[in-house]
C-alpha positions as CSV (number, residue, x, y, z in Angstrom):
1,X,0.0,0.0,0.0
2,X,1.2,3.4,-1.0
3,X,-1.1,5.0,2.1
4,X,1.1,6.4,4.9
5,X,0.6,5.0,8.7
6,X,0.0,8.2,9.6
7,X,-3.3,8.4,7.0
8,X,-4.5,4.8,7.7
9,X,-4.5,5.3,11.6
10,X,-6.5,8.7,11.3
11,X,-9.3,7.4,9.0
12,X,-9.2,3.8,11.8
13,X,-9.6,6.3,14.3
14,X,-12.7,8.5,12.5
15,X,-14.2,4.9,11.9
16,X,-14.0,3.9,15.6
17,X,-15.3,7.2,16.6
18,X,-18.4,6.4,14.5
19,X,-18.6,3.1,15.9
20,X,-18.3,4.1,19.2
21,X,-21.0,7.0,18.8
22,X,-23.4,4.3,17.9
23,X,-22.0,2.1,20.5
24,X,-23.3,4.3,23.2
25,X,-26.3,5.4,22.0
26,X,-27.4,1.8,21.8
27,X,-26.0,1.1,25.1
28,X,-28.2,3.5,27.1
29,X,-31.2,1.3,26.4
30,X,-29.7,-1.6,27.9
31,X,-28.6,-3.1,31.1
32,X,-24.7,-2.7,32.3
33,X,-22.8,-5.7,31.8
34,X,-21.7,-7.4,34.4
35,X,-18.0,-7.2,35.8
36,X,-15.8,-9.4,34.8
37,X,-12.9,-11.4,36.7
38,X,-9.5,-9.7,35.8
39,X,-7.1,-12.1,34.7
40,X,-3.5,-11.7,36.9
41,X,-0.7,-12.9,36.8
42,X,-0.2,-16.2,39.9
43,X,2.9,-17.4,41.5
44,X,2.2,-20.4,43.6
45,X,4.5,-20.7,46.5
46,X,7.0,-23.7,46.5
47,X,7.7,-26.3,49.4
48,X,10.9,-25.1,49.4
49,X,10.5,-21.0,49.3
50,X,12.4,-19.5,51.5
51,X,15.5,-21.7,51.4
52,X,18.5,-19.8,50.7
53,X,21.0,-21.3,48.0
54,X,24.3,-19.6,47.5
55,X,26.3,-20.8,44.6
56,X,29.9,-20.6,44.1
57,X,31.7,-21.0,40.9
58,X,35.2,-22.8,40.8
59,X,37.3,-25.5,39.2
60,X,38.0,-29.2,39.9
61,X,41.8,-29.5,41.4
62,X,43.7,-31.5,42.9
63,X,44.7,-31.2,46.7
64,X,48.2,-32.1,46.1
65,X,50.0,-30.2,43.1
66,X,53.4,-29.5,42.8
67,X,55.6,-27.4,40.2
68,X,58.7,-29.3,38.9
69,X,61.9,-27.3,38.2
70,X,65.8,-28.3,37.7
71,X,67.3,-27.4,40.4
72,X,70.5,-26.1,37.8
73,X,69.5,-24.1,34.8
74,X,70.8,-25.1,31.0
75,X,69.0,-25.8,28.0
76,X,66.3,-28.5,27.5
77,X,67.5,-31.3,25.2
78,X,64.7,-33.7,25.7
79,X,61.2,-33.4,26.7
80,X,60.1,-37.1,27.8
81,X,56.3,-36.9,28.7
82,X,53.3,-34.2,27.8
83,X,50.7,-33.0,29.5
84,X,48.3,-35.1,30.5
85,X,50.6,-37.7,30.4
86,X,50.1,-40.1,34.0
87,X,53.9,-40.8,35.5
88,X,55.2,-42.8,38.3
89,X,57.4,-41.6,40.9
90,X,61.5,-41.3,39.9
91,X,59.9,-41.2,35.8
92,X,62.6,-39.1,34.3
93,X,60.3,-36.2,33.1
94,X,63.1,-33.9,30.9
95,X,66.8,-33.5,30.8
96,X,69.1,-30.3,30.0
97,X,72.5,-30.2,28.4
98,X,74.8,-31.6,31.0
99,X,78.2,-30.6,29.7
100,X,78.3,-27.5,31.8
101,X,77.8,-29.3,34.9
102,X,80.2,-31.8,33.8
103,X,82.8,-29.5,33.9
104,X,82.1,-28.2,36.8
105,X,82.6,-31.3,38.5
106,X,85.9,-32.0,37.1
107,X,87.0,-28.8,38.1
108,X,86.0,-29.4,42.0
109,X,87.7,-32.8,41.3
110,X,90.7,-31.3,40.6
111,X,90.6,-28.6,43.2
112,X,90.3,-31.7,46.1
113,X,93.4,-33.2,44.5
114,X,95.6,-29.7,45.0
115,X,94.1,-29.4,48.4
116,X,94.8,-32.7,49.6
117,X,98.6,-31.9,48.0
118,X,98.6,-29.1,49.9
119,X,97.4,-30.5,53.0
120,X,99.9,-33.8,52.8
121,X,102.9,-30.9,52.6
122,X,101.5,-28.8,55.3
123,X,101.3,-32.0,57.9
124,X,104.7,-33.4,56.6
125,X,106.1,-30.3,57.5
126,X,104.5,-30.0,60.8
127,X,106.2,-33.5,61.6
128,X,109.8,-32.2,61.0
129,X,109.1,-28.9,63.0
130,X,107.9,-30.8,65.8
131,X,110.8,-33.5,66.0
132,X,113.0,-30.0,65.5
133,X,111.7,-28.7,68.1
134,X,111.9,-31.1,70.6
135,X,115.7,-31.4,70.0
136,X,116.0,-27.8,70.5
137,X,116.6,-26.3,67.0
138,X,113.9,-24.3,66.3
139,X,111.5,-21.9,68.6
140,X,108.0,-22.4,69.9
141,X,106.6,-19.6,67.4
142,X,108.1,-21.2,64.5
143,X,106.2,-24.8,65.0
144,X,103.2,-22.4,65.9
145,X,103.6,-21.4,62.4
146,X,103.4,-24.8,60.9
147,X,100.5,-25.9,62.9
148,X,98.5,-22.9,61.9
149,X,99.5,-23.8,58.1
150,X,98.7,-27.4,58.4
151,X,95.1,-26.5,60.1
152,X,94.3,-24.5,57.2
153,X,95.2,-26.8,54.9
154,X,92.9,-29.3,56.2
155,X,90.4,-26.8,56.4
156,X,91.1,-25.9,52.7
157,X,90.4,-29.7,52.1
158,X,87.0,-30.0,53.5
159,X,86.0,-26.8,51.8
160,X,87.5,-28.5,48.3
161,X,85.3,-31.8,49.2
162,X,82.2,-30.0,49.4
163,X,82.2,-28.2,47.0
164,X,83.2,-31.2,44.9
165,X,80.0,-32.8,46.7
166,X,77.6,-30.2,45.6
167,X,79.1,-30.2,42.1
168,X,78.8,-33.8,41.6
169,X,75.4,-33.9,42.7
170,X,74.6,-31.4,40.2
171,X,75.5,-33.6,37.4
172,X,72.6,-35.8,38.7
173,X,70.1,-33.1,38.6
174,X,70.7,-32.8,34.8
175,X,67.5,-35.2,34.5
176,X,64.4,-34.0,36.1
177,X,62.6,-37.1,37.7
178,X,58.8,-36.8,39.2
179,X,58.6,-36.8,43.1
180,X,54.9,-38.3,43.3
181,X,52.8,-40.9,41.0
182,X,49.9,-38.5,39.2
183,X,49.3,-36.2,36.4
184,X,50.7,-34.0,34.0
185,X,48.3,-31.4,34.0
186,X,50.3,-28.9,32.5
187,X,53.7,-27.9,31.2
188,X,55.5,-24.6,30.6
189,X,58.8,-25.8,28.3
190,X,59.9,-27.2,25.6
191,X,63.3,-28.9,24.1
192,X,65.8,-26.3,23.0
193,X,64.7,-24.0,25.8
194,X,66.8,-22.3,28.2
195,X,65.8,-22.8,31.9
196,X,67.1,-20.9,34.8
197,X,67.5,-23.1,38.2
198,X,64.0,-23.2,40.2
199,X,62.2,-22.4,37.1
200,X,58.3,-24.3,36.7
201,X,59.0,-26.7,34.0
202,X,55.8,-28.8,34.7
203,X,53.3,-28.9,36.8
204,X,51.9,-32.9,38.0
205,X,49.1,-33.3,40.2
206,X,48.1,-35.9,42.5
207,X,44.6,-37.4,41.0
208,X,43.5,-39.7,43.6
209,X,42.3,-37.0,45.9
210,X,40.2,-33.8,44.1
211,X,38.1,-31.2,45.3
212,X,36.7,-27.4,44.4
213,X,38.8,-24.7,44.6
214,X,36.4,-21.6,45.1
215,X,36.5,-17.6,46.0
216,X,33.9,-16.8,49.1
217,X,33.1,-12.7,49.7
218,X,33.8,-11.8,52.9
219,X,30.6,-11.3,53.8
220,X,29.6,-15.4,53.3
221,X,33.0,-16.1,55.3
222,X,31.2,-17.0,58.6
223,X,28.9,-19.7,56.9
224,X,32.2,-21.7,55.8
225,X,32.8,-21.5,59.2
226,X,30.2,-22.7,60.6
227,X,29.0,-19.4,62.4
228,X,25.4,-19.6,60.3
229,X,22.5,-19.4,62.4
230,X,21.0,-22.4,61.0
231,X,23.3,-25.5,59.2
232,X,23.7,-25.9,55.8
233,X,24.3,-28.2,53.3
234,X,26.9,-28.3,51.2
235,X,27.3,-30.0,47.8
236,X,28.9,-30.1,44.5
237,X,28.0,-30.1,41.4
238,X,29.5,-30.1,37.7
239,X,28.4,-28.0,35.2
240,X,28.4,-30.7,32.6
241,X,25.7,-32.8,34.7
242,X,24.2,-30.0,37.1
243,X,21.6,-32.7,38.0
244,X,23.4,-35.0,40.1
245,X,25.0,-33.9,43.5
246,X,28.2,-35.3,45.2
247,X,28.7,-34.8,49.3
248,X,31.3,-32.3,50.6
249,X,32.5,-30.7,53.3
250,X,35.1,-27.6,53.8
251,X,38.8,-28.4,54.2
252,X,40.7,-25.0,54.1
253,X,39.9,-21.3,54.4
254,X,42.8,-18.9,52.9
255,X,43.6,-16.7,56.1
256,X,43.8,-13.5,54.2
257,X,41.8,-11.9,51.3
258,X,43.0,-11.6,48.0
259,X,44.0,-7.9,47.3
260,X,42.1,-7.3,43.9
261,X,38.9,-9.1,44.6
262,X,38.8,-9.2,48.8
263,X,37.6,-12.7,48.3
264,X,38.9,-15.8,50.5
265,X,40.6,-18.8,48.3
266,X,38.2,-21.9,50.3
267,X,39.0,-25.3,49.0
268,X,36.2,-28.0,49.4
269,X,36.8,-31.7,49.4
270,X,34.5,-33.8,47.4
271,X,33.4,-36.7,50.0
272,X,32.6,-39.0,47.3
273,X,34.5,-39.7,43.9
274,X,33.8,-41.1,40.9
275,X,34.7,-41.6,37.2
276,X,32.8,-38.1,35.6
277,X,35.0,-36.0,38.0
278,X,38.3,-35.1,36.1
279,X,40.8,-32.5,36.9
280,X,40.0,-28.7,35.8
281,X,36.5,-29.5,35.1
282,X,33.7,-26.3,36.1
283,X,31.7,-27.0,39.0
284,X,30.0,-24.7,41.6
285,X,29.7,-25.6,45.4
286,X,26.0,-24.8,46.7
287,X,25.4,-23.8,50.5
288,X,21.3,-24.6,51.1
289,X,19.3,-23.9,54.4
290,X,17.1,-21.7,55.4
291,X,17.9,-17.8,56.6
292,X,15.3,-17.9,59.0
293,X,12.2,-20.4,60.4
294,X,9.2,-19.9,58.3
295,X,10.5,-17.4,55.4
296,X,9.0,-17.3,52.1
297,X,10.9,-16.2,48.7
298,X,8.0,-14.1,46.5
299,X,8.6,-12.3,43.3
300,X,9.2,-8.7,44.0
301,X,6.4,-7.6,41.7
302,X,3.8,-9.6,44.1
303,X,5.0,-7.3,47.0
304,X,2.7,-4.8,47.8
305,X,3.4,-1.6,50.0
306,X,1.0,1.1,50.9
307,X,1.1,3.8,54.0
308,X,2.8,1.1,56.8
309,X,0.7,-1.4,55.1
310,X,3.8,-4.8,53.7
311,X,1.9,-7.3,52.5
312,X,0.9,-9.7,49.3
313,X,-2.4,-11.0,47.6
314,X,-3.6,-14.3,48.2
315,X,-5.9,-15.8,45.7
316,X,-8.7,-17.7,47.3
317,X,-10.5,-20.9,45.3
318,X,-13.1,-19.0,44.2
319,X,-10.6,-16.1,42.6
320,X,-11.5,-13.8,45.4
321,X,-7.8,-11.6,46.5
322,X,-7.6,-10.8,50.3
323,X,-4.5,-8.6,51.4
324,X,-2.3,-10.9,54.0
325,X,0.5,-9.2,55.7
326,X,4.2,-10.1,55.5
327,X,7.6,-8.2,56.6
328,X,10.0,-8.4,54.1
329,X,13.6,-10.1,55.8
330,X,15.6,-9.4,52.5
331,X,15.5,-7.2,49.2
332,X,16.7,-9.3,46.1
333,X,17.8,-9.3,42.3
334,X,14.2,-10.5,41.7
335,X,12.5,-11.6,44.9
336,X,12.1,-11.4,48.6
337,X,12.8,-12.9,51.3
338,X,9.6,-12.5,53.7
339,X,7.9,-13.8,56.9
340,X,4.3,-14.3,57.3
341,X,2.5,-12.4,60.1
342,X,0.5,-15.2,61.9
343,X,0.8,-17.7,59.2
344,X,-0.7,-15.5,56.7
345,X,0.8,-17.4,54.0
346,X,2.5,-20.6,53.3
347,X,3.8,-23.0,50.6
348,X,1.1,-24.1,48.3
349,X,-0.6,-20.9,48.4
350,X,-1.3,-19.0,45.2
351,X,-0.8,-15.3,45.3
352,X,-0.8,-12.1,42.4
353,X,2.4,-11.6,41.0
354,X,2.2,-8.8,39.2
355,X,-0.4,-5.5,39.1
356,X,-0.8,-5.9,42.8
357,X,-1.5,-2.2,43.3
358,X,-4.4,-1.8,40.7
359,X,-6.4,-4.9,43.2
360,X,-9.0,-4.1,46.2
361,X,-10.2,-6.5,48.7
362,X,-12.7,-9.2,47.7
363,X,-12.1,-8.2,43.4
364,X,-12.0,-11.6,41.6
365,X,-9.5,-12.4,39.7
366,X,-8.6,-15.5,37.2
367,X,-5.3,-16.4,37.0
368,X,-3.5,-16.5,33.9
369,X,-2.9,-20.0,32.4
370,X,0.3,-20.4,30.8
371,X,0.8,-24.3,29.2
372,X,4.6,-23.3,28.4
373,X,5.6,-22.6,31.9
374,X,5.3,-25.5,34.5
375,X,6.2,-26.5,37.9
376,X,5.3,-24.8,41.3
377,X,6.8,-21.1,42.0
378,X,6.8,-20.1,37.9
379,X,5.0,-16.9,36.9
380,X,2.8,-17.5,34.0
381,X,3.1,-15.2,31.4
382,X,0.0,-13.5,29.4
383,X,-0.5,-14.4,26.2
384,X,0.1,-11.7,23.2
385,X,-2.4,-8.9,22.7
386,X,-2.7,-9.4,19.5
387,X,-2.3,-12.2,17.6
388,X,-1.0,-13.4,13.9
389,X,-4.6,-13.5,12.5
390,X,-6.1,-10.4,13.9
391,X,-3.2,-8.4,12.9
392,X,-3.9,-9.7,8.8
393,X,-7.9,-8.8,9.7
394,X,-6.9,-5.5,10.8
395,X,-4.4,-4.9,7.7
396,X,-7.7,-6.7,5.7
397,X,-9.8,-4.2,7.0
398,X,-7.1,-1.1,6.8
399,X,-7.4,-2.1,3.0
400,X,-11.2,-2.0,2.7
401,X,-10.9,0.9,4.3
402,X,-8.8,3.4,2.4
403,X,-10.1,1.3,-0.8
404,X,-13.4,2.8,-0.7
């Protein structure tokens, strides 16, 4: 159609102004129609409302994990295993190019022989100062000399010996050998690189005993301590099979907040193992008990607040709304954490959800049906306005319209 929107809705409204006009004169000779129920949004309240579940996201480790580093630097000339590789202990895991360390050795090896020269001189000569002496030839301060000189020779000695030690077992640490039977999980090198000593080569983990490495605000703190009003229950759960909970229980709390996100590192052992669980998979830790005896969790659209008046509508079975009172324990994202005055409410009631300030005592309402959303504690949602069809009748019409 060639028709602007702004023609077509002027001439829809001129036509509903004459259908109206008749409309009402018609209507004055008849009787008012009786009020109808207004449909409303309904939340039914579940068994478990009020139950406060506080998830935390984190990542499957293991409790044991230790870097592995040469304790000389060098270059890598062989990289034996990969990551995810599973190794025993005393596996060699990489060597480095050991001719450096070679030398080295022989050098202290040579040192110790000069020493011990030096040491077999100094006592020989200490031997024919001593026999001097005793016949009178030489002074006391003279074979005082040569037992100063001998001592530091020997002295000299041990110093050559361990160093030669130290040395030697260098040329052993040319081959990097895992201290514990696990996994690879990750490594940082490869051959041809050049390592400094104490540098993270690879990183092997202990598999046989995993749990959830987590960050807790400090507010939450006291609950992983056990300092909650009320216990809780805490489980585990991976986000590749969210359905299916495992047992757990919290084995350490970091003693000091991390300085970017003041959150505590918590680590939580999973109390039962099986297969599915692998290292650095997601998972999330849930804490579940109630905040307080006898709270509800509403929508916050079903709260209503007028003058000192807190309270929200219950539906009755005939679709009657009556006003019951509540005091709201906690403000949320998208509900609210209440307590019903005098038993006002409970699970398995159905209250308004939504347009609870446009409702008076006693109006009848019909809750809105909604066959997508199921299960207890969902808010339906009201169908469309308008639909397909009557939008092509009113383009239908539209055309009639502006054709005469």
């Amino acid at each position: 159609m060639t028709t602007s929107f702004y023609y077509r809705y002027l001439a829809l409204t001129l036509a509903g102004g004459i259908v109206l006009t008749s409309g009402v004169a018609g209507c004055a000779k008849q009787d008012a129609t009786p009020t109808q129920a207004r449909p409303a949004l309904a939340y039914k309240i579940p068994a478990t409302s009020g139950i406060d579940n506080d998830v935390y996201a984190g990542d499957i480790r293991a409790r044991i994990e230790a870097d592995h580093a040469f304790r000389v630097g060098g270059k890598i000339t062989q990289r034996l295993v990969d990551a995810g590789a599973v190794v025993k202990k005393g596996q060699a895991l990489a060597r480095i190019d050991p001719q450096d360390v070679k030398l080295a050795a022989d050098a202290s090896k040579s040192q110790v022989a000069a020493q011990q020269t030096e040491a077999d001189f100094a006592v020989a000569e200490l031997a024919r100062f001593q026999d001097l002496f005793n016949k009178g030839f030489v002074s006391k301060s003279a074979l005082d000399q040569k037992i100063n000189a001998a001592n530091a020779a020997k002295a000299r000695l041990d110093a050559a010996y361990a160093q030669s030690n130290v040395t030697i077992n260098q040329e052993g640490y040319t081959t990097l050998n895992a201290e514990m039977n696990g996994v690879v999980t990750q490594v940082m090198v490869e051959a041809g690189q050049v390592v400094a000593a104490g540098q993270a080569v690879m990183k092997i983990a202990n598999p046989q005993e995993k749990e959830l490495s987590i960050s807790v605000p400090e507010a939450k703190l006291g609950e992983f301590k056990g300092k909650g009003a009320l216990p809780r229950e805490l489980r585990v759960a991976l986000w590749s099979n969210p359905e299916k909970y495992y047992k757990a229980r919290v084995r350490e709390i970091g003693g000091a907040a991390d300085p970017v996100t003041r959150t505590y590192a918590v680590r939580v052992s999973l109390l039962e193992l099986d297969e599915s669980i692998q290292l650095g998979m997601s998972a999330y830790a849930v804490f579940a008990g109630a905040n307080e005896v006898n709270t509800l969790a509403v929508p916050l659209s079903a709260i209503y607040v007028r003058d000192k008046t807190t309270g929200v509508w219950l539906i009755a079975a005939d679709g009657k709304v009556a006003l019951k009172e509540v005091t709201v324990i906690q403000y949320r994202e998208t509900s609210a954490i209440v307590k019903a005055t005098n038993g006002s409410v409970k699970p398995g009631d159905i209250i308004v959800a939504a347009g609870v300030h446009k409702l008076r005592e006693g109006e009848v309402v019909k809750p809105i049906v909604d066959a997508i959303v199921t299960g207890d504690g969902k808010v339906a949602h009201a169908p469309a306005a308008v639909t397909e069809p009557e939008k092509k009748q009113e383009l239908a019409f539209l055309d009639r319209l502006f054709a005469r």
